[in-house]
NUDOKOL-462860 format. One record per residue (C-alpha): residue in one letter; x, y negated, z negated. Coordinates in pm, 1 decimal. Layout:
{A {X Y Z}}
...
This chain:
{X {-5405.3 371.4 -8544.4}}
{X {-5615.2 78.7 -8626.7}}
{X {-5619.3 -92.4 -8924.7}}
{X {-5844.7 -168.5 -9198.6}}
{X {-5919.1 -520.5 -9123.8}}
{X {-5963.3 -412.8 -8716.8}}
{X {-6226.2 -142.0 -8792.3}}
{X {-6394.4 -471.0 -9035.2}}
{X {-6356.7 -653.4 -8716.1}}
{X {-6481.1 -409.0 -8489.4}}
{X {-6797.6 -272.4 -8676.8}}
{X {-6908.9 -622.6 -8793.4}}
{X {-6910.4 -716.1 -8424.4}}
{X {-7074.1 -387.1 -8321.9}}
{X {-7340.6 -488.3 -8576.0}}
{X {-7380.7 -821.1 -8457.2}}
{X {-7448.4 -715.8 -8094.5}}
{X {-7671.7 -392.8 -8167.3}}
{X {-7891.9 -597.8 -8411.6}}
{X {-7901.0 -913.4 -8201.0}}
{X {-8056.7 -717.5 -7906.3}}
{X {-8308.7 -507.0 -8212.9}}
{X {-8385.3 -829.2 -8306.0}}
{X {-8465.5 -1014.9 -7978.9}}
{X {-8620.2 -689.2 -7829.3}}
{X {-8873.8 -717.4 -8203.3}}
{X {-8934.2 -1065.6 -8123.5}}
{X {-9022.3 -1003.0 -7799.3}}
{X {-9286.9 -730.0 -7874.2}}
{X {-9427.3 -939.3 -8153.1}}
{X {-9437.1 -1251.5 -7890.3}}
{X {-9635.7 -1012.4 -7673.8}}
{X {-9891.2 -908.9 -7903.1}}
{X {-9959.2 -1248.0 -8067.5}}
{X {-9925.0 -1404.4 -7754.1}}
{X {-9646.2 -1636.5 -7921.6}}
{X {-9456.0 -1804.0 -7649.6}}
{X {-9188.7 -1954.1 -7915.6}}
{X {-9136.2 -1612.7 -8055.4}}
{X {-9038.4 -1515.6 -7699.1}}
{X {-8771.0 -1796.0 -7693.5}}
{X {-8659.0 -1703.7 -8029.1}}
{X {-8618.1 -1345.2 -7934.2}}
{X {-8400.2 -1446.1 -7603.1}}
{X {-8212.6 -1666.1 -7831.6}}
{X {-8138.7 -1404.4 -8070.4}}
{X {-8035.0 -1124.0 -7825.1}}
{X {-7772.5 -1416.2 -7658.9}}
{X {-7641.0 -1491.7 -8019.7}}
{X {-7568.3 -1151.8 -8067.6}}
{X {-7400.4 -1102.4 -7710.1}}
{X {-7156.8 -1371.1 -7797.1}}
{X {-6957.6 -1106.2 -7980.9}}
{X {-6968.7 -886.6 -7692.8}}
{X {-6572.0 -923.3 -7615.1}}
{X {-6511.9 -817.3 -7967.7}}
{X {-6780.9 -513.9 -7911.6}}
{X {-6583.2 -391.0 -7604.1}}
{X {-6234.6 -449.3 -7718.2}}
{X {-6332.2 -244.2 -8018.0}}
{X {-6482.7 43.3 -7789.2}}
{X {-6206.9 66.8 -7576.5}}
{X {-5954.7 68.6 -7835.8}}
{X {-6131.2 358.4 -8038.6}}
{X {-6184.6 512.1 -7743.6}}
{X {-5861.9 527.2 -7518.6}}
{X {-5603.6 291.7 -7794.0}}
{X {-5633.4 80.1 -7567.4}}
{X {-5725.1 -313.2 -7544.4}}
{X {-5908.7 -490.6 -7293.0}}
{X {-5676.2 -627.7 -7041.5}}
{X {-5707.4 -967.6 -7148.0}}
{X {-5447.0 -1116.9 -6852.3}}
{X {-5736.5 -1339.0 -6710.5}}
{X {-5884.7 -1380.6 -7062.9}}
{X {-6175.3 -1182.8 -6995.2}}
{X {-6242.9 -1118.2 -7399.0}}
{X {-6327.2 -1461.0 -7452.7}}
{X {-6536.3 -1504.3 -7153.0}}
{X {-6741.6 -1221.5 -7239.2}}
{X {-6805.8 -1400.4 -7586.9}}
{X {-6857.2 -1712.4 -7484.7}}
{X {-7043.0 -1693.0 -7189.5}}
{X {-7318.5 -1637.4 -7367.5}}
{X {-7280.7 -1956.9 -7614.0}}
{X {-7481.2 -2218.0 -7387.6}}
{X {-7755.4 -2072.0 -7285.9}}
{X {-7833.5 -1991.8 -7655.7}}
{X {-7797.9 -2348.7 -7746.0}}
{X {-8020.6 -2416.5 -7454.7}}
{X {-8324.0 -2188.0 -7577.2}}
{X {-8249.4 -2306.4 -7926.4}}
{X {-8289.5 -2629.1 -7827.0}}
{X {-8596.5 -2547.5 -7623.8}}
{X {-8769.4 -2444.6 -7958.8}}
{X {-8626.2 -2715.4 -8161.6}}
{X {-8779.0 -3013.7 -7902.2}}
{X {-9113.3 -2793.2 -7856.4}}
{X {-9155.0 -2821.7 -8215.2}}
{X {-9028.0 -3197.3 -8304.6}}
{X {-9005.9 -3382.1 -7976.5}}
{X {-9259.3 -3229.7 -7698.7}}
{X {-9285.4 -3554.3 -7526.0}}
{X {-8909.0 -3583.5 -7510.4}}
{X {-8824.0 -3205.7 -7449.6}}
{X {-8747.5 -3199.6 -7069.9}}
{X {-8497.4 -3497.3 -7113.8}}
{X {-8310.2 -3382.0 -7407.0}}
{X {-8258.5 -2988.3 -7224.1}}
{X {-8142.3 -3158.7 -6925.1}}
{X {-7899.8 -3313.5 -7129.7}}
{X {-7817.9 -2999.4 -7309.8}}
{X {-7807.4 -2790.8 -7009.9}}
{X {-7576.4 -3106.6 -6790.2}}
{X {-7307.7 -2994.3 -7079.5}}
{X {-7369.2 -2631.7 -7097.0}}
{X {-7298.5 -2629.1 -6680.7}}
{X {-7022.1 -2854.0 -6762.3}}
{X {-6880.7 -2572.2 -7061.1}}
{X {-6918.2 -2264.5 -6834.1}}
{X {-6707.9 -2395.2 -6531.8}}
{X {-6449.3 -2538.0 -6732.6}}
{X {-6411.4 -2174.3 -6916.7}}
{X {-6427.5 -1970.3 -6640.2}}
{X {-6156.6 -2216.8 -6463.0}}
{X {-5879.0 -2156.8 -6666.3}}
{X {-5946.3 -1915.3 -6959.3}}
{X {-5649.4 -1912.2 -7097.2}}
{X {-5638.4 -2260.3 -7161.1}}
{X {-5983.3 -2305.5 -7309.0}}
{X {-5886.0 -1989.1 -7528.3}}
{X {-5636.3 -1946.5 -7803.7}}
{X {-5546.0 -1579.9 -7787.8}}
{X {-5400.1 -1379.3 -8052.0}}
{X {-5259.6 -992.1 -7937.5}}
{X {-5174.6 -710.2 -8106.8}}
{X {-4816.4 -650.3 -8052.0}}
{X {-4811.9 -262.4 -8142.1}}
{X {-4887.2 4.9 -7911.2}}
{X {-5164.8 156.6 -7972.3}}
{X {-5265.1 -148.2 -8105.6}}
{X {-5394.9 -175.3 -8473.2}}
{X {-5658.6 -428.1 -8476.0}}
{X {-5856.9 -606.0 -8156.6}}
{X {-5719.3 -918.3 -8001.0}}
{X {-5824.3 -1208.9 -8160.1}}
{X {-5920.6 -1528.5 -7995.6}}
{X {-6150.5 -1862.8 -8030.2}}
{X {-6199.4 -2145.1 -7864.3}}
{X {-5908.0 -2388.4 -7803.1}}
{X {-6029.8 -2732.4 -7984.6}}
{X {-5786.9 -2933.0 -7818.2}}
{X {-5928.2 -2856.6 -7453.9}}
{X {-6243.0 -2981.7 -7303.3}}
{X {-6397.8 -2676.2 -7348.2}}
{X {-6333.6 -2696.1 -7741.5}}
{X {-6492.4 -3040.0 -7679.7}}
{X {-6780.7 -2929.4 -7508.1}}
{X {-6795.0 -2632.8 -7777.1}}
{X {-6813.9 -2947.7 -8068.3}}
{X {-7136.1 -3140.8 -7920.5}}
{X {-7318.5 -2882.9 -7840.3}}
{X {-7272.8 -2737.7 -8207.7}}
{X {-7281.2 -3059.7 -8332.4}}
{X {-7609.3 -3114.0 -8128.9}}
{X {-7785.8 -2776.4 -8288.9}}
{X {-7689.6 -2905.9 -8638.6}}
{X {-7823.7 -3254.9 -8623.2}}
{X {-8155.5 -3190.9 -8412.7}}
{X {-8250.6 -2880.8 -8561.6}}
{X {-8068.5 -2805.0 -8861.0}}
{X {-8153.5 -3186.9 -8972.0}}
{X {-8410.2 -3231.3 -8788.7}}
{X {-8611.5 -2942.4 -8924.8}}
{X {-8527.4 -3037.2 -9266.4}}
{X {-8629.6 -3398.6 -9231.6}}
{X {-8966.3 -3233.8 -9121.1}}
{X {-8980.9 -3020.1 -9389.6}}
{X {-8939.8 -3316.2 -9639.3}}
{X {-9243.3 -3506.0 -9412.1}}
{X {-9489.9 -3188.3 -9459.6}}
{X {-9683.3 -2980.5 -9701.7}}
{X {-9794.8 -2650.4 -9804.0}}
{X {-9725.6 -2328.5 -9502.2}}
{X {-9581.8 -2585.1 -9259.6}}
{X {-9348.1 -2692.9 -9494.7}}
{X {-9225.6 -2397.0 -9588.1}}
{X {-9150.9 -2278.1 -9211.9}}
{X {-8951.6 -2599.6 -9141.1}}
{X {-8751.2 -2515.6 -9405.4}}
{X {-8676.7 -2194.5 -9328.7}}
{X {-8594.4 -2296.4 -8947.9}}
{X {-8372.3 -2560.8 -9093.2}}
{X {-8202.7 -2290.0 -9303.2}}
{X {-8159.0 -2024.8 -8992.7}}
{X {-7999.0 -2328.8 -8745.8}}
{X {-7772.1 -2462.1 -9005.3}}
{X {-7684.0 -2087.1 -9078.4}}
{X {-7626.4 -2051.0 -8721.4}}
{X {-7375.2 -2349.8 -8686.9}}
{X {-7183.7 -2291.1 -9031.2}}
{X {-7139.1 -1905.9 -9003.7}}
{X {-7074.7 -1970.9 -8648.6}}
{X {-6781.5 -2222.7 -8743.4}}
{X {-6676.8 -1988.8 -8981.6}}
{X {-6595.9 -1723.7 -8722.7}}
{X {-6320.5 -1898.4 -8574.0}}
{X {-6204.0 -2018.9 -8886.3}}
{X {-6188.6 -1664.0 -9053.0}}
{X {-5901.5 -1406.0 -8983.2}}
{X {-5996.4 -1054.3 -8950.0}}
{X {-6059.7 -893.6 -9314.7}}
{X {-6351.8 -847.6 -9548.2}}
{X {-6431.1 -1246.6 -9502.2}}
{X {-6540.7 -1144.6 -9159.2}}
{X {-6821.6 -920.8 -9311.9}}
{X {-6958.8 -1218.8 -9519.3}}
{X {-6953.0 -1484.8 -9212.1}}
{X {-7089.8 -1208.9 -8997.3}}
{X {-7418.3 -1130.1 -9241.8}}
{X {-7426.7 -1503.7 -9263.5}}
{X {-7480.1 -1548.6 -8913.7}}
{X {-7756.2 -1223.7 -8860.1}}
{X {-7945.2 -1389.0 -9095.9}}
{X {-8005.9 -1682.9 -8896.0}}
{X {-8187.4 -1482.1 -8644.4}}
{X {-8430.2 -1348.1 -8927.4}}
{X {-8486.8 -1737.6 -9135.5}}
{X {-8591.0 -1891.4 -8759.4}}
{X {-8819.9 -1575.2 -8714.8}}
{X {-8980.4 -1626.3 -9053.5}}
{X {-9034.4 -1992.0 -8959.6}}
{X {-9151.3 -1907.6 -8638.5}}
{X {-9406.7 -1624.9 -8711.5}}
């Protein structure tokens, strides 16, 4: 039977996934009608950001369903998460150097997307490695396998700059603009500063959070994100 904290786990991930796609499907119909290409980036980014919980989502499905977890011998639950973690830094960071650095924007995704190649080999090379796991023990099991990224491996590494890269040029970098402009454009950068640094934090807070009713905090933390950079944005 699962356990409190599992079903916290489980739904809060559900949530995250379901309203990630809402949200990036809403973006992209709003992109459409205002002819808003940025809103269309925003609304990829936001359907990626909520497919990075996708291993949880599944684990959770399958254990409700047959008590069951994923058969996580290759580490398949973290590659299902994480797969997805690049490319959203690389269409966050397309919207980030659209808005502050045009002239610099195909230079600084190449960068971006060098590292992002770089992340995705190492991860699907050797999982387990680039994943601490954590496995229920019980049978049926009573909460969802746990897991983050191992921050002593290169993929940890890779993990760190490209977080570190979303927090300084857009989380800063927004803000910096903010504090430069005046009026309605003011007010946007700030609230795109506020939805990338929400993005990083609550997104650092995930692996630093163990299943329980901090989860459903960090988790509302980081669907907000999606809604600040769409208020910025619109």
């Amino acid at each position: 039977m699962v356990s409190p904290d599992g079903w916290i786990d489980g739904i809060t991930a559900s949530g995250v996934v379901i309203f990630g796609i809402i949200f990036g499907l809403f973006f992209f119909y709003v992109s459409r009608k205002r002819k808003a290409k940025l809103l269309l980036f925003l609304g990829l980014a936001n359907l990626l950001a909520g497919l990075m919980f996708l291993g949880v989502f599944l684990d959770f499905l399958l254990v409700v369903i047959t008590e069951n977890n994923i058969d996580n011998s290759n580490g398949l639950v973290g590659i299902l998460s994480y797969i997805w973690f690049a490319p959203t830094v690389i269409t966050a960071m397309y919207i980030g150097t659209e808005l502050l650095t045009p002239k610099m924007k195909w230079y600084i995704i190449s960068i971006i997307a060098i590292i992002s190649i770089i992340f995705e080999i190492v991860i699907f090379m050797d999982p387990l490695n680039a994943f601490y796991f954590d496995e229920p023990t019980t049978i049926p099991p009573e909460r969802l396998i746990d897991y983050n990224v191992n921050l002593d491996t290169m993929a940890g590494m890779l993990v760190g700059s490209l977080l570190l890269s979303v927090l300084i040029f857009l989380g800063i970098g927004f803000l910096y603009k903010a504090f430069q402009s005046t009026g309605e454009i003011k007010r946007k950068f700030y609230f795109l500063s506020l939805g990338s640094l929400c993005f990083c934090i609550f997104g650092l807070l995930e692996g630093l959070t163990a299943p329980g009713f901090m989860v459903i905090i960090v988790r509302i933390g980081y669907l907000s994100s999606f809604w600040f950079m769409y208020v910025g944005l619109r």
